[in-house]
C-alpha positions in Angstrom: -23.4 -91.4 -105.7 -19.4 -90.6 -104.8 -19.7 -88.3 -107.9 -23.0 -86.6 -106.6 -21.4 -86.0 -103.4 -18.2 -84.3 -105.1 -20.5 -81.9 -107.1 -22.3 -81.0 -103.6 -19.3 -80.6 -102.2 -17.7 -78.0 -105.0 -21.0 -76.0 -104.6 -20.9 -76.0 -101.4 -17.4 -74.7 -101.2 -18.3 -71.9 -104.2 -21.2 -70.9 -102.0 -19.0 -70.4 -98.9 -16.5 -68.7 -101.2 -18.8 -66.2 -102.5 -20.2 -65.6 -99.3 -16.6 -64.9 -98.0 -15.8 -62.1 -100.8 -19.4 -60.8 -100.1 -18.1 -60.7 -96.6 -14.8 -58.6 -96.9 -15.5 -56.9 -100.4 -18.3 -54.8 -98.0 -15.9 -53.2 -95.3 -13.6 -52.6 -98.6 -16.1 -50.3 -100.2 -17.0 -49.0 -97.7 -13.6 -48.0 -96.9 -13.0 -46.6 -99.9 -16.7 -44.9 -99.9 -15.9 -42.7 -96.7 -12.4 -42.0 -98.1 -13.6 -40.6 -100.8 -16.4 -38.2 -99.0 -13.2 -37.1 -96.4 -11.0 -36.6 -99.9 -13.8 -34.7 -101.1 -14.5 -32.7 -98.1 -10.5 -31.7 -97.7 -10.6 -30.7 -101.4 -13.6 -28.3 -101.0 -11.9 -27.1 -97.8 -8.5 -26.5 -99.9 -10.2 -25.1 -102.5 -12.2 -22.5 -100.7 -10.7 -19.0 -99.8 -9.9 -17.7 -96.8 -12.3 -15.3 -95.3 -10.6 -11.9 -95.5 -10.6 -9.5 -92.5 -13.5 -7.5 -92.1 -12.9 -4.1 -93.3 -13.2 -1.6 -90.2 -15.9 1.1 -90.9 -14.3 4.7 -90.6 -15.2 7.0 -87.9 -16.8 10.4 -89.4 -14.4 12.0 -87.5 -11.7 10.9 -89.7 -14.0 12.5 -92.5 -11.2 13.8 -95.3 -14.0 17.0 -95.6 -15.1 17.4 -92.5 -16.8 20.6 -93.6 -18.7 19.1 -96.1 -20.3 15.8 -94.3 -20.3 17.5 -90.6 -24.0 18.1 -89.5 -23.8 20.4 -86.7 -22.1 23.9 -86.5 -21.2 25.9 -83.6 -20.3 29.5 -83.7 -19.5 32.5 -82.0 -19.0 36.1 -82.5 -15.9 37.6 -82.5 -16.4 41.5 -84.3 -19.5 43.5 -84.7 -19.5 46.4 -86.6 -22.1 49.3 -87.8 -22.1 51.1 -90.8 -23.5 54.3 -88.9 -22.5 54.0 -85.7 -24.1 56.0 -82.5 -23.6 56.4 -79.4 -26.3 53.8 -78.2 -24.7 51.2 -80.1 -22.7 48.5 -78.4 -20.4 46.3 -80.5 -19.9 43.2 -78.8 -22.8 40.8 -79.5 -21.5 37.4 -77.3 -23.1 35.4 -80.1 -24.7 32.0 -79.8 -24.9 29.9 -82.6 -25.9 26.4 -83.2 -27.0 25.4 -86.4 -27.9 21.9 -88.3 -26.8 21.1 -91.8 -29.1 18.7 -93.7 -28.3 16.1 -96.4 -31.0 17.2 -98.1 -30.9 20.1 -100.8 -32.9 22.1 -103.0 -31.8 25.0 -106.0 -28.3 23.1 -105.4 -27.9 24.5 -101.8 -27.9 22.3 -98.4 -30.9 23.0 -96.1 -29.9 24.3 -93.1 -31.6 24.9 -89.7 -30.6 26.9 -86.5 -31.4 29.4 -83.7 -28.8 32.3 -82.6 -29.0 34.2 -79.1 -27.1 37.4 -78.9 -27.1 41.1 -77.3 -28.4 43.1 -80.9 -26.8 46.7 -81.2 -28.5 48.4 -78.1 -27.5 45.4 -75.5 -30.7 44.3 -75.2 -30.8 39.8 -75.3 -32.3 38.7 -78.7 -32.6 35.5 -80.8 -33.0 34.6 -84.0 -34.7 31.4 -85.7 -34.6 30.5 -89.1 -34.2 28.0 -92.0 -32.0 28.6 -95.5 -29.8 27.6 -98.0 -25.9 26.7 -98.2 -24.2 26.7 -101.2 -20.7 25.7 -102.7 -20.5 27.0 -106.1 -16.5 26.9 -107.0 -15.7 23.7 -107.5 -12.0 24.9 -107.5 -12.8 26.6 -104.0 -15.6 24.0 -101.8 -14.4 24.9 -98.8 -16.1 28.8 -99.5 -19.5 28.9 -99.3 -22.3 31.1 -99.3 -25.8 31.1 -96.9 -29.2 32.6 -97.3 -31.0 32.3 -94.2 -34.9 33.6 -93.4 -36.5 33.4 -90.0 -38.2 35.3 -87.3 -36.5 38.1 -84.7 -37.2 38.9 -81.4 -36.0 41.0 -78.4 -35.7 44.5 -79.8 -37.7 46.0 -77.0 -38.6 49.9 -76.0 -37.2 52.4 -76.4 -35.5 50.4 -79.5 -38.3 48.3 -81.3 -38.8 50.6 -84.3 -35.0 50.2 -84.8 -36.2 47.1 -87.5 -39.2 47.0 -89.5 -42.4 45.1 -89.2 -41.5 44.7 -84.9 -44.9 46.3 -83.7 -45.3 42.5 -82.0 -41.9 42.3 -80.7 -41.5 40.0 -83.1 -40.3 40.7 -86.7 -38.7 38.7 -90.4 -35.6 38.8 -91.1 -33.2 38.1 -94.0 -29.3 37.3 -93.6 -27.3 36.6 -96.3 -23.3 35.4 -95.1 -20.5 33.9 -96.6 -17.9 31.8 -94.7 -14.6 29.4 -95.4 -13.5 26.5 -93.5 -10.8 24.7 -92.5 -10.7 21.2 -91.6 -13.6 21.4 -89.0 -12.6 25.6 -88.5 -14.8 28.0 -89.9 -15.0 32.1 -90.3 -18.3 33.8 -91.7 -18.9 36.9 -92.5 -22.8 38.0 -91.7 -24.8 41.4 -93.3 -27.3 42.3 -91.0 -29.2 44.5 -93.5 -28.2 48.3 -93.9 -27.4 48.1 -89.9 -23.8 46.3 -90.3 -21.6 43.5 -90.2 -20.3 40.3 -87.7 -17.5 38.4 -87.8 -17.6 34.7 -86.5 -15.6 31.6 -86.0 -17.2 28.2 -85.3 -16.1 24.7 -85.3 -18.3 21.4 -87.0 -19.2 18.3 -85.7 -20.1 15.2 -87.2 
């Protein structure tokens, strides 16, 4: 019986033992679990890049070719010539001159769109609508460019309005063609009016 007793008692005593490293062996792993997960956390932290500085998007009026990405163009008149001049002609036209430049393009010139408002050659007030073409054919030379433009004219009243053809409604076509050079945002044209004459302009773009 003593014997029996002394094997109970060793069991017993394993028992408790295995019970105890049971006991202190679980905080130890997890211990070491969560230090691992905040090792690897650090190490993916280290091992990702900095974020880099977002890059600042460029104002278009910083545009290095201001002339070529502008949209709008304002310009004025500053000489108006004839190539027969009379009497009853008056030079000075006080030219109004918005236009719109397109993105779009077609026979490799840039749409364009505008509407001038001027005193024709007898003084009288008179505008000019119309759609065309702008084109940059130097590649040595962008900032020259030519223009085509094609719209309606109006305000060449009595006693003038056979001065232009095909005005019996006060209202007749017309063709311009031009040619210009700019400068940063600065630009000069030169504008044929037919077999009548000439202007000179200067105008600025805007983006």
């Amino acid at each position: 019986m003593a014997k029996g007793r002394q094997e109970r008692r060793r069991t017993t005593a394993s028992e408790a033992a295995g019970r105890n490293r049971y006991r202190t062996g679980l905080p130890a792993a997890l211990a070491a679990a969560i230090g691992m997960t905040f090792g690897a956390g650090a190490l993916a932290q280290a091992v990702v890049p900095a974020a880099t500085a977002p890059v600042e998007a460029k104002s278009p009026w910083d545009a290095p070719e201001p002339w070529r990405t502008d949209r709008f163009y304002f310009q004025t008149s500053i000489y108006t010539g004839h190539f027969n001049p009379s009497e009853e002609h008056v030079n000075h036209s006080y030219l109004v001159n918005p236009e719109y430049r397109f993105t779009e393009s077609w026979l490799d010139g840039q749409w364009i769109a505008g509407a001038g408002f001027f005193n024709n050659s007898f003084g009288q007030a008179s505008q000019y609508v119309y759609g065309g073409l702008l084109w940059r054919p130097f590649v040595e030379a962008q900032p020259l460019y030519f223009k085509l433009t094609a719209g309606l004219l109006h305000g060449y009243k009595a006693p003038y309005d056979e001065k232009i053809p095909f005005n019996k409604y006060g209202v007749a076509p017309a063709i311009l063609p031009s040619m210009g050079y700019c400068y940063v945002r600065y630009c000069s044209e030169l504008i044929i009016f037919g077999t009548a004459g000439l202007m000179v302009t200067v105008g600025v773009t805007v983006p």
